[in-house]
N, C-alpha and C positions, 0 to 999 in steps of 0.2 A: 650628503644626500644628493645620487643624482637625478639631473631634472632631464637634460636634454641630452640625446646623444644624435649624430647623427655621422656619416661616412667615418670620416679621421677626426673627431671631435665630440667630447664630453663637456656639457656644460651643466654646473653646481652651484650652491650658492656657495656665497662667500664662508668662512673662519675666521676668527683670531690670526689662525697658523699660518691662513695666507698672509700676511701684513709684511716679511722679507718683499711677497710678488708686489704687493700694494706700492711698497715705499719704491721699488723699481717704476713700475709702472708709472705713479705720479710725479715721478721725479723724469719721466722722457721729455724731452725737448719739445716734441710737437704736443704731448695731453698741456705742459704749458701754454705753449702759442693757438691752441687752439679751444683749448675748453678751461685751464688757468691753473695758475698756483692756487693749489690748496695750502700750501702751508706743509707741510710733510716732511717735516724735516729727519727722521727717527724712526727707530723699527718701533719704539714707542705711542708715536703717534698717530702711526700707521695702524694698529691696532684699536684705535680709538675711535680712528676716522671709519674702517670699517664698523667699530659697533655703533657708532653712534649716526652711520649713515646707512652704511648698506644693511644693518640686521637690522636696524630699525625700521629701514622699511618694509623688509618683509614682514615683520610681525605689523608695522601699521596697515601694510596694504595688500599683503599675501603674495607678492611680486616684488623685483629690484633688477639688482645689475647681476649677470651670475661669470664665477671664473671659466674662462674658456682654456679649455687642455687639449696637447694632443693626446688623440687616441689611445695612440701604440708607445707612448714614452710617457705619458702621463706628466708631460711638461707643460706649466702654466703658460700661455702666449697673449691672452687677453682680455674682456670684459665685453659682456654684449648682454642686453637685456632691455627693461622696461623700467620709465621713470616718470613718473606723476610730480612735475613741475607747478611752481607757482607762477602764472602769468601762461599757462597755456591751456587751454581746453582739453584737449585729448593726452591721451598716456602719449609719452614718445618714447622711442626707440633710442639706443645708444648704443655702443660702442667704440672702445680703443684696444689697443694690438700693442706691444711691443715693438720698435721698428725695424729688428731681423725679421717680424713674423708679417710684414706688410706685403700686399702685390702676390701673395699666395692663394688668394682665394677664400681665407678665413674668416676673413670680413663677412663677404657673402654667404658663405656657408652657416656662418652663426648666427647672422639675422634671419636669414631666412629660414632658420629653425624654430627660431624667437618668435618669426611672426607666424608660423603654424599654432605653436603653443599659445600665442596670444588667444587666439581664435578660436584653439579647440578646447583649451583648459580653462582659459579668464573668461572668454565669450566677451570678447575684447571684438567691435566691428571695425574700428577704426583708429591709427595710429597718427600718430604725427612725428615729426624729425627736426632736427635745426643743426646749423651748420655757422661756422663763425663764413665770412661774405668773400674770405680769400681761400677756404677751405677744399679745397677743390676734389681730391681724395675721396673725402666724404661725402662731398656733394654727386658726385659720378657714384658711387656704389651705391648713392639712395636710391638715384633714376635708376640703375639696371636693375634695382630691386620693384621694381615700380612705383617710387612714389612720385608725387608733382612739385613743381615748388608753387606755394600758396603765395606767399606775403615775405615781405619785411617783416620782424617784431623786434618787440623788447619784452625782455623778462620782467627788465625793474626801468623805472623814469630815468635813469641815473646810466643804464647798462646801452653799449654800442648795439648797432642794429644785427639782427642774427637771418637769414633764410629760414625759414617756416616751408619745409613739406608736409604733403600729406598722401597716406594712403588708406583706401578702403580694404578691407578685410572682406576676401569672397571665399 
């Protein structure tokens, strides 16, 4: 089903059938260092993790993370959407990329598609973001996207301090 499209990118929710893109994806060097081992070991488990995370939250919350494609070759490159965290007040924002597909623009092109859709579909006024504190990448495409950075937080008592932005939805 698709949800977003916008210049050179279609974005859908996830499948089963993606779980090959999945187990690539979580298995990149930086979604480790920066957002963490899930565990993912298997095209098996990959399959898991999307239903038991990504379809799950569409059906619990009518929103998630969706696959980002290009347009014109219909090749997966990344993940960008909407995640209702424990330990945060506002929906945030997310994405990860591949990292042949990074420094293209994609980043930006798919969030800022995300945060239309927040806005016009969810009626969604305000988002939030978090960044691991060395993430730098991501912390520059939130600012050129407009958001601020807020605070320091923590997810959980136990978890390292993360950047808290935010942005309003006008």
């Amino acid at each position: 089903m698709m949800m977003i499209e916008t210049e050179r990118l279609l974005l859908r929710r996830f499948t089963e059938d993606d779980a090959e893109f999945i187990f690539n994806l979580l298995n990149e060097p930086d979604w480790i260092k920066y957002i963490g081992d899930k565990g993912i070991k298997t095209i098996e488990g990959a399959k898991k993790y999307i239903e038991q995370s990504l379809i799950k939250m569409y059906n619990d919350l009518g929103f998630g993370l969706y696959l980002v494609t290009l347009k014109e070759y219909g090749i997966p490159i990344g993940m960008c959407g909407l995640v209702k965290r424990n330990g945060l007040e506002d929906v945030d924002l997310g994405f990860a990329f591949l990292k042949e597909f990074t420094g293209k623009g994609y980043g930006y092109e798919s969030a800022r598609a995300v945060m239309i859709y927040a806005k016009a579909e969810l009626n969604i006024s305000r988002l939030a973001a978090i960044t691991t504190t060395d993430n730098h990448a991501s912390e520059n495409l939130l600012l050129k996207l407009g958001f601020q950075f807020d605070s320091l937080t923590k997810l959980s008592q136990d978890a390292d301090p993360l950047k808290l932005f935010i942005k309003e939805l006008n």
